[in-house]
N, C-alpha and C positions, 0 to 999 in steps of 0.2 A: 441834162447836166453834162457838162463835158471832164472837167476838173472839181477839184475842190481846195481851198484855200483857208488856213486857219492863220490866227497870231499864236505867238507865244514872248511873252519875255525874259527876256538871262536876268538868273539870280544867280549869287555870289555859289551856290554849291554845282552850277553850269560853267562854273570859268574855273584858269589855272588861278598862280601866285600873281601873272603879269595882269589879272579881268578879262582875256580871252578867254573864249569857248572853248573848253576842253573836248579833243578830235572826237570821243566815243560819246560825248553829250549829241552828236549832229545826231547820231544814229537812237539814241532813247527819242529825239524831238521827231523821225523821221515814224519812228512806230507807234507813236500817241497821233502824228497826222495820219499816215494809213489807217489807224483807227478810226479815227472821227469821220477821214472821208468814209470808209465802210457806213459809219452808224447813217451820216447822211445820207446814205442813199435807203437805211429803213432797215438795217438788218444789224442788228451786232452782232460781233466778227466771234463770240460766245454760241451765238446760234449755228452756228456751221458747224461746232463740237456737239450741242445739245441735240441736233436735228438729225444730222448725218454719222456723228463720232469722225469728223473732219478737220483738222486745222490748220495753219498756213505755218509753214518754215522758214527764213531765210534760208536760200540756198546760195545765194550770194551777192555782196554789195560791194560796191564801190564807191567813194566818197571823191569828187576834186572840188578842192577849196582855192577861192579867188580871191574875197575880201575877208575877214578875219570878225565874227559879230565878238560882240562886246558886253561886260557887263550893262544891264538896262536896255538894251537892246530893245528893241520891240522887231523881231522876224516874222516875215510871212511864208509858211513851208504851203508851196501850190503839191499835190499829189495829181498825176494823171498815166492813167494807161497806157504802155508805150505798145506791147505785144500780148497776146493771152494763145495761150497752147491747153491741151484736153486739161492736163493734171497741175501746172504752171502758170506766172505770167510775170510780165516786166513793166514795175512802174520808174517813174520818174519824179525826183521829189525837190523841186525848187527851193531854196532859202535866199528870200531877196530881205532887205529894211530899207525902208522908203523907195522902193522901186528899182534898187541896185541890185544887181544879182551878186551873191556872195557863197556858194553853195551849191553843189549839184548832186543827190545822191542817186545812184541807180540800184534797183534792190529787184531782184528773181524771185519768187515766192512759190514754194510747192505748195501742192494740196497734198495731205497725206492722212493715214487711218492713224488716228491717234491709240490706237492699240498695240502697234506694231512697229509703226513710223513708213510704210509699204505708200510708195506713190499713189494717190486716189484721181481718176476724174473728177474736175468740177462737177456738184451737183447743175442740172440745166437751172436753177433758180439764180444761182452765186457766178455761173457765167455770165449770163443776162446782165446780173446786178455789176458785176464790175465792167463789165463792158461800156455802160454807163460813164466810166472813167476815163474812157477814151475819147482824145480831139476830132472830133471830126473835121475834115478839113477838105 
């Protein structure tokens, strides 16, 4: 697997008064895709707190918007691994509808002990696994 790709589609509590997507909707659709790609690849992103007392932070994102979706939309958010560091990594999260790009979110994610909030290494199981996420090219 290189990437991963889901749909979703806008419903009226995703948009403003005008039926555009409301800018902090990009970012709830961008964390239900980073989830799904996790679970596809066989592990939910629960198991990394269950297993290790680990789980992921934004540490930081950036959203740039090109085409504006829309109520009824039907978006496809691509998720793919751009970089991975011991304790971090940097995905990229496409939002195309019918194959137009409209959306680009870039998001950092720490690993951290959910006790303390103290940066953690990736377990080698959850590097492996997201590594998975990355294009080979």
């Amino acid at each position: 697997m290189t990437q991963h790709a889901i749909d979703f589609r806008i419903y009226y509590e995703d948009t403003d008064a005008g039926g555009i997507v409301y800018h902090a909707r990009y970012l709830a659709f961008a964390e239900r895709a980073r989830t799904e790609a996790i679970r596809s690849l066989g592990m939910p992103a629960a198991s990394l707190l269950a297993d290790y007392g680990l789980v992921f932070v934004v540490r930081d994102a950036s959203i740039n918007y090109r085409v504006p979706l829309k109520l009824d939309d039907v978006t496809t958010v691509t998720t793919r691994l751009l970089d991975q560091k011991a304790a971090s990594c940097r995905l990229e999260q496409v939002f195309t509808r019918d194959g137009e790009f409209c959306t680009r979110v870039d998001v950092v994610l720490a690993c951290v002990k959910a006790e303390d909030g103290r940066p953690a290494r990736f377990p080698p199981l959850w590097r492996d696994l997201l590594r998975k996420l990355a294009v080979e090219e």
